[in-house]
C-alpha positions, -999 to 999 in steps of 0.1 A, spaced: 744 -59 -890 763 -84 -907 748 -114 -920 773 -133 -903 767 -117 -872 726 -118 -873 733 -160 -879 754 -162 -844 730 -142 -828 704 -158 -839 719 -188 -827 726 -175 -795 692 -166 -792 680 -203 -806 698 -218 -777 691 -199 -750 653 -206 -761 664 -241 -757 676 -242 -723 648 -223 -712 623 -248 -723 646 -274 -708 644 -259 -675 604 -250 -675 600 -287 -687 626 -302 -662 608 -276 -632 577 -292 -640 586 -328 -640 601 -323 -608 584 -342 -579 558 -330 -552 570 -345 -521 544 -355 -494 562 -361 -464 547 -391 -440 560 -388 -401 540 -413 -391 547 -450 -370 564 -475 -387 575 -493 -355 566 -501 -320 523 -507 -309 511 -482 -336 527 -494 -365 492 -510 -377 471 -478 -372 495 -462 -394 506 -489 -418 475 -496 -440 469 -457 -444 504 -454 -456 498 -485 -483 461 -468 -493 481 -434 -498 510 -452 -524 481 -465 -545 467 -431 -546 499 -416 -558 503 -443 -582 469 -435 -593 475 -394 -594 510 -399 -611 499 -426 -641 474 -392 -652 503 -370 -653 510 -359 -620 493 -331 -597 496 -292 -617 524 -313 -641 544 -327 -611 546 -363 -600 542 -368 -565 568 -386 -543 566 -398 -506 590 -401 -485 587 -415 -446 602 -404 -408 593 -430 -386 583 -420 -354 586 -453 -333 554 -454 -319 570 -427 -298 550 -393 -290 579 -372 -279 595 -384 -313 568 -369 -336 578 -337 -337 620 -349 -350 604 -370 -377 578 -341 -388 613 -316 -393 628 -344 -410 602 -352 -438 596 -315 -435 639 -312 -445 636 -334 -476 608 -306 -491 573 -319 -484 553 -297 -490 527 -316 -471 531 -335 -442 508 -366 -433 509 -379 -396 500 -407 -374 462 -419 -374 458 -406 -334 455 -374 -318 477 -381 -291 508 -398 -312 506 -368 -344 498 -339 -328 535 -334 -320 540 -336 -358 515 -320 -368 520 -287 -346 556 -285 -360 540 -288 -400 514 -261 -392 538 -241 -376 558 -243 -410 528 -233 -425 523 -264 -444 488 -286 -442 495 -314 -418 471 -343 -430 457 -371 -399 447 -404 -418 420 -405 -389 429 -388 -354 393 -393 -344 395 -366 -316 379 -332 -324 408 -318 -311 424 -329 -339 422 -294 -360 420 -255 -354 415 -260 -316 437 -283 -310 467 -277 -332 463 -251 -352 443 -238 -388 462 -262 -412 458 -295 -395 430 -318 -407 421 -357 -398 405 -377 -427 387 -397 -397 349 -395 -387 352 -383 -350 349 -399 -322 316 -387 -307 300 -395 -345 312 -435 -336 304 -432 -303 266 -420 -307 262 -445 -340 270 -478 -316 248 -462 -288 219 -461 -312 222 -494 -326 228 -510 -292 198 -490 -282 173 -497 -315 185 -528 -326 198 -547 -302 174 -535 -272 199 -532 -244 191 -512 -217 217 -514 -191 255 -510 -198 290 -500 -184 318 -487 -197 355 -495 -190 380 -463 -206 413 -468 -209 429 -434 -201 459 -435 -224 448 -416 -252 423 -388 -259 407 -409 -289 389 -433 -260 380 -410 -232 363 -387 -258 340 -419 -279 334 -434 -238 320 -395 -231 299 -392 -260 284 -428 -257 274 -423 -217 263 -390 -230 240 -407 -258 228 -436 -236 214 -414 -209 195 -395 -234 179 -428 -250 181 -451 -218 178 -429 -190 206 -421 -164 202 -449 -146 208 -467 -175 241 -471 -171 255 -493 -139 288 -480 -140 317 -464 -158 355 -477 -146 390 -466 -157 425 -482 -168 455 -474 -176 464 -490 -210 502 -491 -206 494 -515 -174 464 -529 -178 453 -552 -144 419 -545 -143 407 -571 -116 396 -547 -95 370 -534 -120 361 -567 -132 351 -574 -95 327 -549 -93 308 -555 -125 305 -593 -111 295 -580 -82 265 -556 -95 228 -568 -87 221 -556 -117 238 -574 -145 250 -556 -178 237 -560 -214 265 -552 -229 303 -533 -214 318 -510 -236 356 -511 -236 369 -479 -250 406 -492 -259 429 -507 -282 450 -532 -283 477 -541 -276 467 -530 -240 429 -530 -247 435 -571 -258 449 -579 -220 416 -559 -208 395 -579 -231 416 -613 -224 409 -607 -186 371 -604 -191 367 -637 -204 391 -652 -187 367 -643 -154 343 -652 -166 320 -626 -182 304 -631 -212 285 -599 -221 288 -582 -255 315 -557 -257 314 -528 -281 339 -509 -295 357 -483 -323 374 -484 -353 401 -491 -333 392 -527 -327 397 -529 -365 417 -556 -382 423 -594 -366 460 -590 -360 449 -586 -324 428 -619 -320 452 -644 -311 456 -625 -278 420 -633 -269 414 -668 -282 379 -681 -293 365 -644 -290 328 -638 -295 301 -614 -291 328 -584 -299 308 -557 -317 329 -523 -334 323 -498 -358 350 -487 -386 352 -473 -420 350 -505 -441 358 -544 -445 391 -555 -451 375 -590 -452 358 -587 -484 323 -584 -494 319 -545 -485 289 -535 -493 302 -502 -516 317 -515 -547 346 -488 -547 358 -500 -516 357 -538 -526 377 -528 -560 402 -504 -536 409 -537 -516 416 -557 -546 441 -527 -556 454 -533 -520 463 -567 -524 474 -564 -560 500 -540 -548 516 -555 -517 504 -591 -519 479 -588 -484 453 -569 -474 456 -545 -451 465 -546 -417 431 -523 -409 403 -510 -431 421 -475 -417 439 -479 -455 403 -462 -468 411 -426 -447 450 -428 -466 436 -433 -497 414 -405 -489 443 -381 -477 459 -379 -508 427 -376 -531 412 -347 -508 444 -327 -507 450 -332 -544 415 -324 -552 421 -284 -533 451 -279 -552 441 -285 -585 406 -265 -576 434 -237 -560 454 -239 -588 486 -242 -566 504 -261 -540 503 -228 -519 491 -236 -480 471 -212 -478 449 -212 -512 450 -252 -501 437 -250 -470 409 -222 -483 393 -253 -506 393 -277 -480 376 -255 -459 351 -251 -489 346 -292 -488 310 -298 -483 298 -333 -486 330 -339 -508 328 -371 -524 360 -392 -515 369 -432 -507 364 -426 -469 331 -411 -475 312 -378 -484 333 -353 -465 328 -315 -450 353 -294 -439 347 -259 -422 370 -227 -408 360 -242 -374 359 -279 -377 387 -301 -396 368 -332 -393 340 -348 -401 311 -366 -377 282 -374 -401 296 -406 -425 285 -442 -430 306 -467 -409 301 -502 -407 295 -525 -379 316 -556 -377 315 -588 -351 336 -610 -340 322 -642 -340 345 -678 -324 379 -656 -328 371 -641 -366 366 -608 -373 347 -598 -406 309 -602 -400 293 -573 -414 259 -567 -392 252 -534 -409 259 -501 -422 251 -473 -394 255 -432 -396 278 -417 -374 259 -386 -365 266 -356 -338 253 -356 -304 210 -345 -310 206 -305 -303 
């Protein structure tokens, strides 16, 4: 060959070696996307707000290391309008822009329509905290997961403490039918109280509809029980749940109400003015003065970033979202669904933001997690009482 010949080869060869480390170096800076059909409009905006904000400052987080496997990660949103039937348009369109994970709304009810459509593009579909069990293989399908402590975990937790600490022993329950969340945690806690107070324990247990919610019917028979309640569960949320609660006082009954994580937050509190002896459980204080130093400084980061806290301490399961499904695909190796979803299953007591978490083949969510109990005291929210253990139903 001729010298002149080897030299342009050579070249040729030089260059084509170039562009090929170009494109492996531009292929790995391209971004991950993580696609979020979740409500950014209409009555579950807030559920779903504070998650999104605690799963930015995770990305940030994940992207000022270098990115996940040498990608940066990139969210983009489909907002679902507070709409069920909508879910499943804004999951397709999130799924259309190349997520190769999709997040949804922090309810059963209002993500399992995006979720289904995820899983059934083989991708995992990621609850922030859909606290139904449903929320998983049985209800959805094998590659959706809730980063929420279930229901009948909550439930049983404020049964016990009502129970222990408080020494109640007569209650009644008022569920609000709308969602799956609230008939599930009213269930578990009648199920719990009769096992610790008797059957008779509880006077009474009454319905609503939450999308109408005139409840003076029901508010006539509790004033109208000999026996008078310790305390009346009101398995809600607003912005239905506050007219429930608003007509209670405004009848004149006074006894302690308990409630879920979804009584989280004091955007509600105007609508029930001067509101005390209010008593929920959630997954940490927005207020300040958490007791876990992680969560205090992941507030702080909160606020650094968008100026405010957040609307709900539900901004702890976001955060947690993105740091559990990063964690199975570096340990996989690969953003591949189903090497992913084989780690998460593998999770056992996995330390994350939201708490130690476990995930199994059969069960995508996790019952057995510290939550702490908050009051509302003269129309404040914030009042740490304690830190209880959401724990399954005894054997």
């Amino acid at each position: 060959m001729k010298q002149g010949m080897w030299f342009k080869r050579m070249g040729s060869l030089a260059v084509l070696a170039a562009a090929l480390a170009f494109g492996s170096a531009a292929q790995a800076e391209d971004p991950i996307v993580i696609g979020a059909a979740i409500a950014q409009s209409g009555g579950v905006a807030p559920y779903d707000e504070g998650p999104a904000g605690g799963m930015e400052i995770a990305i940030d987080e994940i992207n000022a290391k270098g990115g996940l496997l040498g990608h940066p990660l990139k969210i983009v949103y489909a907002d679902t309008k507070s709409d069920i039937a909508y879910g499943a348009t804004a999951a397709q369109q999130v799924i259309d822009e190349g997520a190769k994970m999709v997040v949804v709304t922090c309810d059963y009810d209002y993500g399992s329509a995006a979720a289904s459509v995820a899983d059934g593009a083989n991708l995992i579909a990621f609850s922030t905290c859909a606290g139904d069990p449903k929320f998983g293989p049985s209800g959805i399908g094998p590659n959706a997961f809730t980063m929420a402590t279930g229901a009948p975990g909550q439930a049983v937790a404020m049964a016990e403490w009502a129970y222990n600490v408080k020494g109640w022993r007569k209650g009644y329950i008022l569920k609000d039918t709308t969602i799956a969340f609230d008939a599930t945690w009213a269930d578990f806690f009648k199920r719990r109280w009769a096992e610790l107070a008797g059957a008779d324990a509880l006077l009474g247990m009454d319905t609503f509809g939450g999308e109408d919610p005139q409840i003076a019917s029901q508010i006539t028979r509790i004033k109208a029980l000999s026996d008078k309640p310790d305390f009346i569960v009101l398995a809600s949320f607003p912005p239905g749940g506050v007219s429930a609660m608003r007509q209670i006082r405004a009848a004149g009954v006074e006894t302690p109400l308990l409630g879920s994580e979804s009584w989280d937050g004091d955007y509600w509190l105007e609508g029930v003015p001067n509101l005390s002896d209010m008593y929920f459980v959630t997954y940490g204080s927005m207020f300040g003065a958490d007791p876990r130093p992680e969560v205090q400084a992941f507030m702080e980061k909160y606020k650094a970033k968008f100026g405010k806290p957040p609307v709900t301490s539900h901004s702890v399961t976001g955060y947690s979202v993105i740091e559990a499904w990063s964690k199975a695909v570096e340990k996989a190796g690969t953003f591949d669904t189903d090497k992913v979803r084989d780690v998460l299953q593998s999770f056992k007591d996995e330390k994350l933001l939201a708490g130690p978490t476990t995930f199994t083949e059969k069960e995508h969510i996790n019952m057995q997690r510290d939550l702490l109990l908050i009051e509302v005291v003269g129309g404040k929210s914030g009042n740490i009482i304690q830190v209880v253990k959401a724990a399954q139903m005894p054997k």
